[in-house]
C-alpha positions as CSV (number, residue, x, y, z in Angstrom):
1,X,-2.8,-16.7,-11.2
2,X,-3.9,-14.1,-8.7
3,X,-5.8,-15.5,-5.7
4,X,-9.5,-13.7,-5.2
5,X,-8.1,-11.4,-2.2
6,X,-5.2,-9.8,-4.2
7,X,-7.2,-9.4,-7.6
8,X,-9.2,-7.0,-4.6
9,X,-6.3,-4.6,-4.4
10,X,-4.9,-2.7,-7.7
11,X,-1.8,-3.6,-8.8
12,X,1.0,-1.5,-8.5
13,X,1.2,1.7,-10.5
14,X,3.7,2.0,-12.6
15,X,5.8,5.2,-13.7
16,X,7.6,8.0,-11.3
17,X,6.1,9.1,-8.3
18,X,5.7,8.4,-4.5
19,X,3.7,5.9,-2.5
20,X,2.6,6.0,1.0
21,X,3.6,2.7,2.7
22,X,0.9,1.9,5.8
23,X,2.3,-1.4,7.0
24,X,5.2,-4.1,6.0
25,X,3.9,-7.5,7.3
26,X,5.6,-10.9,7.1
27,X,1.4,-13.1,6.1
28,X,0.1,-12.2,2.7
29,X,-3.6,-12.9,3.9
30,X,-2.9,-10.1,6.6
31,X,-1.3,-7.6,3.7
32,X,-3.9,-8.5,1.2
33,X,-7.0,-7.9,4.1
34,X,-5.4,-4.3,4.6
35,X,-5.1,-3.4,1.3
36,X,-8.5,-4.8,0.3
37,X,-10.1,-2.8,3.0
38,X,-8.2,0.4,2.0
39,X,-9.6,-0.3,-1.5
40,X,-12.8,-0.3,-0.7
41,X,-12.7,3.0,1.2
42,X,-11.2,4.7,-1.8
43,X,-7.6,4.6,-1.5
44,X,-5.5,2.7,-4.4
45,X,-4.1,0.3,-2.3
46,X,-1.9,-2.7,-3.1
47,X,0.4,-5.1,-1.9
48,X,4.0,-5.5,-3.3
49,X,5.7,-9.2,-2.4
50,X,9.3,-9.6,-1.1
51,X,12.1,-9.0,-3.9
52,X,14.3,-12.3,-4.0
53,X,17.0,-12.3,-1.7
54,X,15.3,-9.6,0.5
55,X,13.6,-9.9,4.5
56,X,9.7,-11.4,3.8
57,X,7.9,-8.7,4.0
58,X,4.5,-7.7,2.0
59,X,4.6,-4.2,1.9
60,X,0.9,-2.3,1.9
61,X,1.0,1.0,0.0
62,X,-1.1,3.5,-1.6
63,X,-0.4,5.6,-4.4
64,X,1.0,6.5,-6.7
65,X,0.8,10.2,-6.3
66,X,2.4,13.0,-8.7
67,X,4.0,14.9,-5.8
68,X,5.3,15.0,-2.2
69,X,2.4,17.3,-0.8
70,X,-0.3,14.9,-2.6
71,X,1.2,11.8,-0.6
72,X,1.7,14.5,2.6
73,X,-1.9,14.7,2.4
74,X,-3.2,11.1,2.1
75,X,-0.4,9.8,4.7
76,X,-1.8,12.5,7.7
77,X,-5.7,11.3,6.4
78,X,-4.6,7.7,6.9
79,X,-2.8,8.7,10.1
80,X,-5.8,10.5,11.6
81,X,-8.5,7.8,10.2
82,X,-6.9,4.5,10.5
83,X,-4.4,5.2,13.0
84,X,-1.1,4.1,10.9
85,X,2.2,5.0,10.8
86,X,3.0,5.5,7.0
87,X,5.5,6.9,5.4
88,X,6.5,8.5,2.3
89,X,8.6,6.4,-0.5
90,X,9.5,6.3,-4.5
């Protein structure tokens, strides 16, 4: 059953492509707050949990984009305009 904050953010695309990743943080509230905020200025955010056996991290991404220069472009826009650090992943 999805809790009210993460039925806020889209779930995760599925299919080839990249993501922009905007923060990796260890509280779900705090992941699901970003993402839910990113939603609702537009962006396809979402959260994706910790694999088993993996660090606990919630990872906050947007995407899924068709190519490199489409996820270029969002990443410097959310650099400029929201001041993260993201980064470019599959």
């Amino acid at each position: 059953a999805a809790t009210p904050t993460a039925a806020a953010a889209s779930a995760a695309p599925q299919g080839q492509g990249y993501v922009v990743q905007v923060a990796a943080l260890t509280a779900r509230p705090e992941a699901d707050a970003i993402a839910k905020r990113l939603s609702a200025k537009g962006y396809a955010a979402f959260v994706v949990p910790p694999a088993s056996g993996t660090p606990q991290f919630y990872r906050v991404r947007i995407g899924k984009f068709g190519t490199h220069r489409e996820a270029e472009t969002v990443a410097a826009k959310l650099q400029k305009e929201e001041q993260f650090k993201p980064f470019i992943t599959r």
